[in-house]
N, CA and C atoms as a LAMMPS dump frame, in Angstrom:
ITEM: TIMESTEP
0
ITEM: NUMBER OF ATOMS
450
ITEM: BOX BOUNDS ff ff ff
-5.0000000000000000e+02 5.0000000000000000e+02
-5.0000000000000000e+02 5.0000000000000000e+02
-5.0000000000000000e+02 5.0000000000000000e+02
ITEM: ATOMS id mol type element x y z
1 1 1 N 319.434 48.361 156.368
2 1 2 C 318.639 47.856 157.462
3 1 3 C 317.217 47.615 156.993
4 2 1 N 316.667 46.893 157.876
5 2 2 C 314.918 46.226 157.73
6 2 3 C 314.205 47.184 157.438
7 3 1 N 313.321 47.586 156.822
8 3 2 C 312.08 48.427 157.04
9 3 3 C 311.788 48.436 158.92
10 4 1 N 311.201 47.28 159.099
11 4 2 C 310.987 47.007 160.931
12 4 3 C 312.245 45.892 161.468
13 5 1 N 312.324 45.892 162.673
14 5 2 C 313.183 45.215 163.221
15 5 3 C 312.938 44.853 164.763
16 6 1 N 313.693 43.794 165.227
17 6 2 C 313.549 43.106 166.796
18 6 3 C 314.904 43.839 167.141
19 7 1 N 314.614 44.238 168.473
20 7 2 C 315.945 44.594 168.696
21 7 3 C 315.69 43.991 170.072
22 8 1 N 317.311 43.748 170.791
23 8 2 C 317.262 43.61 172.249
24 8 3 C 318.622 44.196 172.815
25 9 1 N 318.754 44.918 174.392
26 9 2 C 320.015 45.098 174.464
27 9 3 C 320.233 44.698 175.894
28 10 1 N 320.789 44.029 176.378
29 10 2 C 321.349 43.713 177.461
30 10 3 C 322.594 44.322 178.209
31 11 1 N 322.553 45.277 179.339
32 11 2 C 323.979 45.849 180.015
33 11 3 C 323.927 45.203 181.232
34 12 1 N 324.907 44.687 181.849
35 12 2 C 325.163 44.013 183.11
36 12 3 C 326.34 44.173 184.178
37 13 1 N 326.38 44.518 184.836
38 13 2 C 327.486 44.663 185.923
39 13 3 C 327.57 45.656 186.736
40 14 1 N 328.714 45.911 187.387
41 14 2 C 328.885 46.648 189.126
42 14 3 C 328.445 47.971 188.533
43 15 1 N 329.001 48.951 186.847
44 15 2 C 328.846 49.957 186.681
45 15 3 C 327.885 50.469 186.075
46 16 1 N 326.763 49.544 186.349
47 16 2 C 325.275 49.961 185.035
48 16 3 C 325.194 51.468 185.486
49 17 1 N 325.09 51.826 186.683
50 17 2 C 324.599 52.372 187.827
51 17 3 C 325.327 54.444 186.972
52 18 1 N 326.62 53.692 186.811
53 18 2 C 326.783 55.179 186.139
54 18 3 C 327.005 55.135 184.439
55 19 1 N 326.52 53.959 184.017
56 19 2 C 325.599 54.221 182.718
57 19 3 C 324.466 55.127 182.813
58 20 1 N 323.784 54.879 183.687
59 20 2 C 322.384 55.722 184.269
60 20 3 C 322.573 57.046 184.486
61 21 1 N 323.801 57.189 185.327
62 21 2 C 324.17 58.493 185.902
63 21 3 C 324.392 59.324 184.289
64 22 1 N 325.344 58.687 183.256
65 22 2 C 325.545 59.324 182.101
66 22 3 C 324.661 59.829 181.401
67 23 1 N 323.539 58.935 181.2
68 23 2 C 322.222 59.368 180.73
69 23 3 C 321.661 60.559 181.046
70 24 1 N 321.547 60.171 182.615
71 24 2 C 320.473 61.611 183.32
72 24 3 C 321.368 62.434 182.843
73 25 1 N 322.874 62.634 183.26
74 25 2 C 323.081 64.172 182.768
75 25 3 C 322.943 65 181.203
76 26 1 N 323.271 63.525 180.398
77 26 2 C 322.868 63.764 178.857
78 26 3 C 321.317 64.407 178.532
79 27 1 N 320.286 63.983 179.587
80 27 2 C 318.633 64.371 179.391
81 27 3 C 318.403 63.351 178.778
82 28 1 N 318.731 61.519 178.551
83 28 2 C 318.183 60.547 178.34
84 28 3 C 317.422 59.998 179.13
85 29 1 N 315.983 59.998 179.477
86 29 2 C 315.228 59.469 180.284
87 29 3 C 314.595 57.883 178.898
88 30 1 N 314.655 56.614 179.322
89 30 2 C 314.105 55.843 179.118
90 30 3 C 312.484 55.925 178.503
91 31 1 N 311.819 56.458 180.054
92 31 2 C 310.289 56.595 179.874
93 31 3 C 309.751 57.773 179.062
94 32 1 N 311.044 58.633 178.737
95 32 2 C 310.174 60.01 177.369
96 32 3 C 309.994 59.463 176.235
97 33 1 N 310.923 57.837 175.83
98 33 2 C 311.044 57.363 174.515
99 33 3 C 310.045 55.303 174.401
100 34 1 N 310.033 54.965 175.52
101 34 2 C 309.867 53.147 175.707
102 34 3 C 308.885 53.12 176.412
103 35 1 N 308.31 52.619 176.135
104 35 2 C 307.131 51.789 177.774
105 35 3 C 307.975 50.996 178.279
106 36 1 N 307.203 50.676 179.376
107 36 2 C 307.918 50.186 180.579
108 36 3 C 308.139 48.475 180.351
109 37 1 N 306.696 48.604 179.502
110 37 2 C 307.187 46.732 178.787
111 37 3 C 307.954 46.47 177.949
112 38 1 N 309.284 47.294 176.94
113 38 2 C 309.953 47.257 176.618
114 38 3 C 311.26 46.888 177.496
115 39 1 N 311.35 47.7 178.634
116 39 2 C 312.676 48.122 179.15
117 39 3 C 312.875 47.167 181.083
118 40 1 N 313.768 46.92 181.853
119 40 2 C 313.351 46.995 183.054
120 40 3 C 315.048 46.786 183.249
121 41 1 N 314.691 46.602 184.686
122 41 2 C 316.646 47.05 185.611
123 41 3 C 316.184 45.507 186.564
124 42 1 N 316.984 44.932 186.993
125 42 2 C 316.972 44.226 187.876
126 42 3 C 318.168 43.683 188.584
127 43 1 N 318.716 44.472 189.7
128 43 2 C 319.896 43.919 190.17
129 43 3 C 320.739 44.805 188.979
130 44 1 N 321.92 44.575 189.067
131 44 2 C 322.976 45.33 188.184
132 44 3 C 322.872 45.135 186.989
133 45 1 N 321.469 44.415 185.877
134 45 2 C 320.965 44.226 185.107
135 45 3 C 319.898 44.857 184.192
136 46 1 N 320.377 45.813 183.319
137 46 2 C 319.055 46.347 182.36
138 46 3 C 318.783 45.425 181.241
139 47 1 N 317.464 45.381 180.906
140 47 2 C 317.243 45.102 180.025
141 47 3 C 316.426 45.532 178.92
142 48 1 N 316.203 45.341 177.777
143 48 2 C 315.704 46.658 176.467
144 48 3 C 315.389 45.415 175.585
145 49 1 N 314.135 45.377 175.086
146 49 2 C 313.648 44.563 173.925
147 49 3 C 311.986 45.359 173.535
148 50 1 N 312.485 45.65 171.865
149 50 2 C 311.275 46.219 171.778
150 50 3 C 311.122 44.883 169.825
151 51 1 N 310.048 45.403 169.588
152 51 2 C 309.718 44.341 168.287
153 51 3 C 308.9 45.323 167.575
154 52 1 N 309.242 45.206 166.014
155 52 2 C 308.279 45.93 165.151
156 52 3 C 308.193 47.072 165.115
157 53 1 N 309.944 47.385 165.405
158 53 2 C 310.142 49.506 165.338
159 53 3 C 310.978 49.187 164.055
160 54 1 N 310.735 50.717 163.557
161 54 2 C 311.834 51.507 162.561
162 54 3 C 313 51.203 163.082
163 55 1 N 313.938 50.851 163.144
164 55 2 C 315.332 51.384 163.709
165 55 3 C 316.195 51.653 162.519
166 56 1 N 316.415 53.315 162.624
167 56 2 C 317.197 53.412 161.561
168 56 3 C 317.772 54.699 162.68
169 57 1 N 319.344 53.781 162.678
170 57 2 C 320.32 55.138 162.999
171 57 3 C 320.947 56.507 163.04
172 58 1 N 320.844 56.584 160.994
173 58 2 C 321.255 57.631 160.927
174 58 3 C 319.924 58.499 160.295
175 59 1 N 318.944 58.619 161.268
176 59 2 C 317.598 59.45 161.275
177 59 3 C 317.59 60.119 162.393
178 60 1 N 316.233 60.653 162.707
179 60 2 C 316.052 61.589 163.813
180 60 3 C 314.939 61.289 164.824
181 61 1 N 315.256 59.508 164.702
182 61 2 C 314.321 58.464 165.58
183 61 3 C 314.764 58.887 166.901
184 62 1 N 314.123 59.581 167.898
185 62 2 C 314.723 60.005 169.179
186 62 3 C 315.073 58.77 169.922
187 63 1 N 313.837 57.742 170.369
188 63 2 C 314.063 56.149 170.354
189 63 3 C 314.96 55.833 170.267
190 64 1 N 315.617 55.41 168.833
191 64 2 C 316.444 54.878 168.56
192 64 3 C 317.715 55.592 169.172
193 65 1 N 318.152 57.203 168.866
194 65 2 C 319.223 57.313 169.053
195 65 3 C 319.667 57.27 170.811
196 66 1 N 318.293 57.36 171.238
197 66 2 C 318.683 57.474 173.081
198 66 3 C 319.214 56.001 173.825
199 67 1 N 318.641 54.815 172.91
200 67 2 C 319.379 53.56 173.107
201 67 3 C 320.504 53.201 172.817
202 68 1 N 320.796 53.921 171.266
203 68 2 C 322.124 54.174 170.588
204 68 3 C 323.074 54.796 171.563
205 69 1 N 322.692 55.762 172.125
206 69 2 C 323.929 56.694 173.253
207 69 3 C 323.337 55.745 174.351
208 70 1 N 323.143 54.633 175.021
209 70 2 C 323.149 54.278 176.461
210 70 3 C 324.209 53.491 176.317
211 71 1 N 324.17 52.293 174.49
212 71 2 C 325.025 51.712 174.311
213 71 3 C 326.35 52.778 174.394
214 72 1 N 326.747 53.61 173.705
215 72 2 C 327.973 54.201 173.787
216 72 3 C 328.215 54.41 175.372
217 73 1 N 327.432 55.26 176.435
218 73 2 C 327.692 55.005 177.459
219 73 3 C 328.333 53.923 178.126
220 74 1 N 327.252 52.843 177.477
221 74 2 C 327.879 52.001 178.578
222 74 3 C 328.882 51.319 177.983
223 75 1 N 329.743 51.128 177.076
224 75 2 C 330.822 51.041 175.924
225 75 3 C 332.344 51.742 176.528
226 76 1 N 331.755 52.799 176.958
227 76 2 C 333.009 53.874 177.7
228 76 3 C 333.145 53.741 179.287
229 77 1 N 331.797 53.416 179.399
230 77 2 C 331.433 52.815 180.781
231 77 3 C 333.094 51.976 180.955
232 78 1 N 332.964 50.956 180.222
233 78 2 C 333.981 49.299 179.997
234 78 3 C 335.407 49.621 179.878
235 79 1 N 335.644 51.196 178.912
236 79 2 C 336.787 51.233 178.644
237 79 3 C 337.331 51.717 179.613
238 80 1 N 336.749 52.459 180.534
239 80 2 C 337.716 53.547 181.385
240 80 3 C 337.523 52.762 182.71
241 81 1 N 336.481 51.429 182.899
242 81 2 C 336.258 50.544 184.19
243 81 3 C 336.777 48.973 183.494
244 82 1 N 337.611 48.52 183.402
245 82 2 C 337.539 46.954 182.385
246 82 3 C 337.466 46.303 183.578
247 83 1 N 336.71 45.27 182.586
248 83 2 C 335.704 43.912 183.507
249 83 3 C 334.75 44.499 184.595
250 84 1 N 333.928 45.62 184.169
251 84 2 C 332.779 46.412 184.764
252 84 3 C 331.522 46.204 184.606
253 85 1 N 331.34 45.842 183.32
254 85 2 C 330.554 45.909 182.79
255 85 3 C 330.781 45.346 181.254
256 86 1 N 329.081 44.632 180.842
257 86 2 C 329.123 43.359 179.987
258 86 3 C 327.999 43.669 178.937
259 87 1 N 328.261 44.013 177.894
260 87 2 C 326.796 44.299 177.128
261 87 3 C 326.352 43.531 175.649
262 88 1 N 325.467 43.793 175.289
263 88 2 C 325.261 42.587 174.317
264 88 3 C 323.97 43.938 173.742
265 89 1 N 324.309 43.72 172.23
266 89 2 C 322.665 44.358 171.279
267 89 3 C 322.691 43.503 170.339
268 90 1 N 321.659 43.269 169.988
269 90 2 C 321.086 42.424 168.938
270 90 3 C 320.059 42.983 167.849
271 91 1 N 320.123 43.259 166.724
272 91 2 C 318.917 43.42 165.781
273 91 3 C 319.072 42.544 164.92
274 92 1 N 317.18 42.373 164.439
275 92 2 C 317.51 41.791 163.873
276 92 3 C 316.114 42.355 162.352
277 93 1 N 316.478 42.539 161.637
278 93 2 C 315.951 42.868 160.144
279 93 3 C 314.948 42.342 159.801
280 94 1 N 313.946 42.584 158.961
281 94 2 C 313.016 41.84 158.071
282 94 3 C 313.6 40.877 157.257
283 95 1 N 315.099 40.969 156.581
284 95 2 C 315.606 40.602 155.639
285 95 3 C 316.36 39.272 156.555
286 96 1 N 316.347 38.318 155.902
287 96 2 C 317.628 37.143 156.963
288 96 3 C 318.913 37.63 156.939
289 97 1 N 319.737 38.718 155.786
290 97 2 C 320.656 39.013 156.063
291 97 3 C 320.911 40.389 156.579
292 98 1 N 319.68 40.75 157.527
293 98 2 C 319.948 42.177 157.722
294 98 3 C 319.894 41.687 159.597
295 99 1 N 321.015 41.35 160.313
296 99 2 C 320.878 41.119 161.589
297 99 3 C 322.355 41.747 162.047
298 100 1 N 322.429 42.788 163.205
299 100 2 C 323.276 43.067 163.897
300 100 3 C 323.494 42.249 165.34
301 101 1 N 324.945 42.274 165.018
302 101 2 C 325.155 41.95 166.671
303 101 3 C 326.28 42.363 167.001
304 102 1 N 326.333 43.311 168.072
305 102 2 C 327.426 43.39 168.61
306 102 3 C 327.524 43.717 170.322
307 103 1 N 329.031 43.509 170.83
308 103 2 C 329.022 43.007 172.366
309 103 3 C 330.565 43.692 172.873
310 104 1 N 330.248 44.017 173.914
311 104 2 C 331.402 44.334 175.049
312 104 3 C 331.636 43.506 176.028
313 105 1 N 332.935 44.057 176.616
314 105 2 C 333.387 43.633 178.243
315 105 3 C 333.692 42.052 178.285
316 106 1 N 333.864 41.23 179.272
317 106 2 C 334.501 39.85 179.088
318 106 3 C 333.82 38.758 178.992
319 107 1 N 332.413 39.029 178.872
320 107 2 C 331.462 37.44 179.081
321 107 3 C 330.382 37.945 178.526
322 108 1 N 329.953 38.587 177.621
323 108 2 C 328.983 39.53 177.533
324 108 3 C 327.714 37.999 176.765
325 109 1 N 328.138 36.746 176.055
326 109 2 C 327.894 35.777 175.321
327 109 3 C 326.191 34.881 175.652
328 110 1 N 326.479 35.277 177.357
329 110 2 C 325.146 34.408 177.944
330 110 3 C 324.014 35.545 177.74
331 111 1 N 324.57 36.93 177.686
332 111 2 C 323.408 38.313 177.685
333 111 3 C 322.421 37.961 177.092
334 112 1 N 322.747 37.106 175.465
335 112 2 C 321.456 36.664 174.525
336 112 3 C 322.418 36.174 173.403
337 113 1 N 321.796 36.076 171.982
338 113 2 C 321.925 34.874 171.152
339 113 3 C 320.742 35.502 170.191
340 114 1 N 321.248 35.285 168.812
341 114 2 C 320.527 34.39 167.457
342 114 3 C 320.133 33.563 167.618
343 115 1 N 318.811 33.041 167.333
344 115 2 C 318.472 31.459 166.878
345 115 3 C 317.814 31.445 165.606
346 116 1 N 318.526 30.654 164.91
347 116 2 C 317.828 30.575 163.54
348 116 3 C 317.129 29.451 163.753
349 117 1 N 315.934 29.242 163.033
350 117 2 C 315.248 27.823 163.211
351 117 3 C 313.905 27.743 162.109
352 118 1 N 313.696 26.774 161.456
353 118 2 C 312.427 26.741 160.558
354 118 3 C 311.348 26.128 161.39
355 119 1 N 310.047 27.033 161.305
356 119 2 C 308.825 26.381 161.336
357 119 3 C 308.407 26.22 160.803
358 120 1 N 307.291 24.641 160.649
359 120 2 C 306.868 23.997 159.391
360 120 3 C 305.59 23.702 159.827
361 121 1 N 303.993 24.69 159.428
362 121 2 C 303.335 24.592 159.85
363 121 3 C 302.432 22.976 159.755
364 122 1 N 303.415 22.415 158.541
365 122 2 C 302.846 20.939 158.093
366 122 3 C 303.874 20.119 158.652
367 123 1 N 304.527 20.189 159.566
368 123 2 C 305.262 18.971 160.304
369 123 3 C 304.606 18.043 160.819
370 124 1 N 303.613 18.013 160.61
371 124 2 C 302.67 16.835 161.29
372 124 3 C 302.486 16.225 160.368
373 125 1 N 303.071 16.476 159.195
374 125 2 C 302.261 15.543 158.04
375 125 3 C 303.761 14.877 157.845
376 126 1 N 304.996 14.804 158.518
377 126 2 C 306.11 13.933 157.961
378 126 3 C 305.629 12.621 158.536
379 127 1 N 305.924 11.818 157.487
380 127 2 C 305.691 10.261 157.674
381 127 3 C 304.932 9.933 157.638
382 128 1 N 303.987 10.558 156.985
383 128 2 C 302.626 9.73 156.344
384 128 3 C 302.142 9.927 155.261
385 129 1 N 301.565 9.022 154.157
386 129 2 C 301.333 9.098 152.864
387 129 3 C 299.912 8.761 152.389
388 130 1 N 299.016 9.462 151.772
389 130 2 C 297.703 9.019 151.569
390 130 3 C 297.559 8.405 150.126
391 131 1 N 298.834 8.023 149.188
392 131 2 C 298.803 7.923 148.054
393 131 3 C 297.989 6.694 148.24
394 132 1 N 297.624 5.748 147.419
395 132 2 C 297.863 4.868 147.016
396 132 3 C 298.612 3.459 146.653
397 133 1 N 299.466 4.343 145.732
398 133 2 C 300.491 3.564 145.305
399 133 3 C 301.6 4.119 145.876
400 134 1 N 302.335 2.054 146.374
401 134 2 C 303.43 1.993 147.311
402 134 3 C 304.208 1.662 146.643
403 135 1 N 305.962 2.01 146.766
404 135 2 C 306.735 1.532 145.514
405 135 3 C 307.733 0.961 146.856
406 136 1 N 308.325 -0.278 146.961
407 136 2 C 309.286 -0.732 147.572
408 136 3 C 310.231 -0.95 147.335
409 137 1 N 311.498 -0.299 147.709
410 137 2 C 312.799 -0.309 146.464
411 137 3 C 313.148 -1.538 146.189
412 138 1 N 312.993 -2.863 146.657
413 138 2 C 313.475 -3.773 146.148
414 138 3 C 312.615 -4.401 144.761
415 139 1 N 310.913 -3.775 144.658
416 139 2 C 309.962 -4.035 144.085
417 139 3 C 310.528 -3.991 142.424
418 140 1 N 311.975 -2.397 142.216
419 140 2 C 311.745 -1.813 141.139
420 140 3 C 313.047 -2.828 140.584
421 141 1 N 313.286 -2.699 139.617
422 141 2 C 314.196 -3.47 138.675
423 141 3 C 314.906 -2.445 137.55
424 142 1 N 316.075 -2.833 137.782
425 142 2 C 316.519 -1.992 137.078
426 142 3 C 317.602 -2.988 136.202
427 143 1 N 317.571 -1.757 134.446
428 143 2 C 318.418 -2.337 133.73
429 143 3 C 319.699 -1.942 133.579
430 144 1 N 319.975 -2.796 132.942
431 144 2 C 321.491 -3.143 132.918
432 144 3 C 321.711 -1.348 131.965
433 145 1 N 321.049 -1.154 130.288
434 145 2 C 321.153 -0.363 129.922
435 145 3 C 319.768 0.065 129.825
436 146 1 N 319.109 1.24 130.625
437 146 2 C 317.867 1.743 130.329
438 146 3 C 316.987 2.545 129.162
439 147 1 N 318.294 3.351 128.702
440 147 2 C 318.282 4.031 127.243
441 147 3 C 317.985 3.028 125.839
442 148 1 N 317.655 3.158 125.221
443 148 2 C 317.287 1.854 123.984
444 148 3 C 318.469 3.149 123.021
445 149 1 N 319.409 1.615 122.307
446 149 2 C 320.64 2.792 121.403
447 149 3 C 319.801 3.201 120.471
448 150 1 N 320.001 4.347 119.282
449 150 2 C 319.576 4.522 118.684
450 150 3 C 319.462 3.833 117.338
C-alpha cells in the first residue's frame, strides 16, 4: 500500500441502521476517530471520504481499523439480510498501481468509481507553433533510394 492514500466508502440501504447498531455495541463511535467533514448519513445513506491518511491495515491505526470493522459490519449486514444493503470502498495509493476496490450487495456500482484521467498543465499550447520553419508534407520529396550504396 501507498505511504498516503484517498479513500472513500459508501453503505446504502434499508439496513445501514443496524450497521450502526453493530458499531455502538462494538464501542465504534465515528466522531472518537473522523471529523465530521470526512463522514455524514443521509437518508439510508453513509458516507466516508477522507484524503492524505496512512491507511495501513495491518497496524494499530484505530481510524483505519474502525472503518475496516463498519465495512465488515456492514458485509454481514448483506449476508444474513440479501438485497439490504449496498456498499462500495475505494482506495486509492500514491503509486498508480496501488488502488483498492471492493463492493457488496446487488447494485453497489453507482456508490462511486475510478477515474483515471491526465492533466496537462500545457494543453493550451496544442495547436500552435512559434517555430519558424513550416514543412508541408507535400513540400518534402522523397527518394526513390535515400541511402547512397556503398
Amino acid at each position: 500500500m501507498g505511504y498516503r492514500s484517498e479513500v472513500m466508502m459508501v453503505i446504502q440501504g434499508k439496513r445501514l441502521k443496524d450497521v450502526m447498531a453493530l458499531m455502538d455495541a462494538a464501542g465504534l463511535h465515528l466522531e472518537d476517530h473522523w471529523g465530521s467533514h470526512e463522514y455524514g448519513f443521509v437518508g439510508d445513506t453513509f458516507i466516508f471520504h477522507a484524503e492524505d491518511v496512512k491507511w495501513y491495515t495491518t497496524s494499530n491505526f484505530a481510524e483505519v481499523e474502525m472503518i475496516e470493522r463498519m465495512w465488515e459490519f456492514a458485509r454481514d449486514v448483506e449476508e444474513q439480510w440479501p438485497n439490504s444493503i449496498d456498499g462500495r470502498f475505494i482506495r486509492i495509493g500514491e503509486n498508480a498501481e496501488d488502488t483498492e476496490d471492493r463492493d457488496f450487495g446487488d447494485d453497489p456500482w453507482d456508490l462511486g468509481h475510478v477515474q483515471r484521467r491526465l492533466e496537462m498543465p500545457y494543453a493550451s499550447l496544442l495547436g500552435k507553433n512559434d517555430r519558424e520553419t513550416k514543412r508541408d508534407r507535400h513540400e518534402v520529396q522523397y527518394e526513390k533510394d535515400p541511402i547512397p550504396a556503398a
